[in-house]
N, C-alpha and C positions, 0 to 999 in steps of 0.2 A: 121540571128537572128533578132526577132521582138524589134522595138526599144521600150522602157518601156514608160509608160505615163510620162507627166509631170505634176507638179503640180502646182500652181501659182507663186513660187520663182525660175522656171526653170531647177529644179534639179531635174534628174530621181528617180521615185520610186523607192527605198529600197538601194539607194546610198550615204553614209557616208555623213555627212555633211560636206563641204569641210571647212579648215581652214580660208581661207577669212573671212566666218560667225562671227565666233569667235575674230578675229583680229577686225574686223567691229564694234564688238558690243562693245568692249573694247577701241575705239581709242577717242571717247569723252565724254565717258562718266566712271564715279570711280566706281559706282554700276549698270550694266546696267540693273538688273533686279529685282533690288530694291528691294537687299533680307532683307537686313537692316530696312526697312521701312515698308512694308505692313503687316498688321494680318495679311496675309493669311501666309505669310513665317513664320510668330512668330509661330503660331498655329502649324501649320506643323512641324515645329523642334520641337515644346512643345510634340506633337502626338511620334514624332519619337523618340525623348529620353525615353519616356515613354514606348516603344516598347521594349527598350533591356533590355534581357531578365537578365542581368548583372548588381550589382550595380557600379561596376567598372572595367576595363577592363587593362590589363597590357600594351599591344602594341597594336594599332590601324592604319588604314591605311586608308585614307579617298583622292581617287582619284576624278579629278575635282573639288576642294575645290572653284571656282571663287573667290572672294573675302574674303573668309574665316569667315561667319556667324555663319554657320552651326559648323563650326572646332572650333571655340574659345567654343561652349556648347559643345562639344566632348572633348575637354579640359579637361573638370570638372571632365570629370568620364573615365580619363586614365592616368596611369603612363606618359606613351608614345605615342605621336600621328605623324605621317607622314604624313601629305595632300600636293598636288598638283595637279598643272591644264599645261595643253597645251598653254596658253596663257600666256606670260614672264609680260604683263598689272599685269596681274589676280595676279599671284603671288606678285608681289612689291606691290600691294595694300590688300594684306591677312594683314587682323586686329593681327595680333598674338604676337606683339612683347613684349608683357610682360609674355609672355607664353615660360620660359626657355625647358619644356619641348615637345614642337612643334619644327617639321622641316617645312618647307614649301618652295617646290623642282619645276622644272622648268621641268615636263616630261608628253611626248604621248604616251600613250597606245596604243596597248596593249603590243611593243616589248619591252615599256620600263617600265614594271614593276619592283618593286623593290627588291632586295635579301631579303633574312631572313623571319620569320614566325609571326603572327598574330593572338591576339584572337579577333579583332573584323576588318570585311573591311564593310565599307557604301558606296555603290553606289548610290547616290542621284544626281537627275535628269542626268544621267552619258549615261545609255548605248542606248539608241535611238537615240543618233547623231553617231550609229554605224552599222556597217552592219551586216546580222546574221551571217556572219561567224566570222567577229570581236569582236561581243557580245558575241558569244559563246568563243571565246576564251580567254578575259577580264574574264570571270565566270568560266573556267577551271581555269583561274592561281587566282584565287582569291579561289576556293576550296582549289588547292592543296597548295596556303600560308594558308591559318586554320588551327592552333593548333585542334585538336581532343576535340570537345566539343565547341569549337569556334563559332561567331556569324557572319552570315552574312547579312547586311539588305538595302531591294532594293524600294525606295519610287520613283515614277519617275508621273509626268503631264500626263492626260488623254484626252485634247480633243487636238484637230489635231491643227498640229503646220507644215506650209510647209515645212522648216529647218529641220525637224527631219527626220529620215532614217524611224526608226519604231517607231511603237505606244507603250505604256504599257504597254498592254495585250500581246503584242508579246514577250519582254523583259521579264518582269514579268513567262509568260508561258514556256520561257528557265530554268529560273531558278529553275519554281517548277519541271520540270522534270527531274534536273538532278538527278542522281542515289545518288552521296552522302553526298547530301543536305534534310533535312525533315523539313519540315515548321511548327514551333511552334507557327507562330501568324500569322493574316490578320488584314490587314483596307481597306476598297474601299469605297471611297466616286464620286460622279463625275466629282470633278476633280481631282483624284490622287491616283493612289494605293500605299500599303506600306505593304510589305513581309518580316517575320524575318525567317531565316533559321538558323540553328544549323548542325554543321558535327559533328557526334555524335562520341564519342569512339568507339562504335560497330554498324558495319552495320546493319541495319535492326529494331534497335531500333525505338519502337512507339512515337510518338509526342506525349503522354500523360506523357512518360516516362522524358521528356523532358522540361516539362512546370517550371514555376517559384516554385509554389505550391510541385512541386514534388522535387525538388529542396532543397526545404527546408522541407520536410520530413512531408509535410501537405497530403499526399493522400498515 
């Protein structure tokens, strides 16, 4: 077997990011990617809330939460929210605690997903520290927890990162093909895609059928 390139952090191409990483980025620092701090992360979440296609969502599942920025504004607009990260750091330092209706759980995906069903899962910046057959199966059990008409939305970094397994467009182009998922919104900017999907009631239903607008009985 030919050995894989390597890339400047010394980890083979399309090889899961190893947990070390993760441990590393988390041992001296509270925010290591200062999601709290920069426009660019406000923006972004500003973008991504705007995205869903739901003014409020009953149960949500919001896996890789890191410090939980993103999860306290996922807060706002769900009965019930789930986030968790791979890193035990990440979790004890989730901003959440006046948030009686948040958990925030101490779990690796993919084998440890959680029981029960969801109308809304965010995978943000999540599945490119995985490998394509991990990713694809993170977005199988992330379908088949979607209540029927449910939301699923995938925003993840665009330019090359050594740490990461895969790129965007890789992740991203799983998701738009899987069978039964239909893509009701885009964003591409250059640095960051952001994809909403819908599992619709019935197979085969058009994205138009699908929109906010139709939704509420505008077209």
């Amino acid at each position: 077997m030919t050995t894989p390139p390597r890339p400047a952090g010394g980890r083979p191409t399309g090889a899961a990011t190893p947990a070390a990483y993760f441990a590393g980025m988390y041992a001296d620092r509270d925010d290591p990617w200062r999601l709290a701090e920069r426009w660019y992360e406000r923006r972004k979440y500003a973008l991504t809330l705007a995205a869903l296609p739901e003014p409020r969502y009953r149960s949500a599942f919001e896996p890789g939460c890191s410090v939980g920025v993103l999860s306290a504004l996922l807060a706002e607009r769900c009965d019930a929210l789930l986030a968790c990260d791979r890193e035990e750091r990440a979790v004890a330092r989730a901003r959440l605690a006046r948030a009686p209706h948040v958990r925030v759980e101490h779990r690796q995906l993919p084998d440890d997903w959680p029981d029960g069903a969801f109308d809304l899962v965010v995978l943000s910046e999540l599945l490119y520290y995985f490998t394509a057959d991990d990713a694809a199966d993170v977005l199988e059990r992330a379908v088949h927890a979607l209540e029927p008409g449910g939301t699923l939305l995938l925003v993840h970094w665009r330019r090359p990162v050594p740490d990461h397994a895969r790129s965007a467009e890789a992740v991203h182009g799983q998701a738009r093909a899987h069978p039964a998922l239909v893509r009701i919104a885009a964003h591409a900017e250059p640095d960051f895609l952001l994809d909403v999907f819908v599992r619709p009631d019935r197979p085969g239903t058009p994205a138009a059928d699908l929109s906010v607008a139709a939704a509420e009985g505008l077209t």
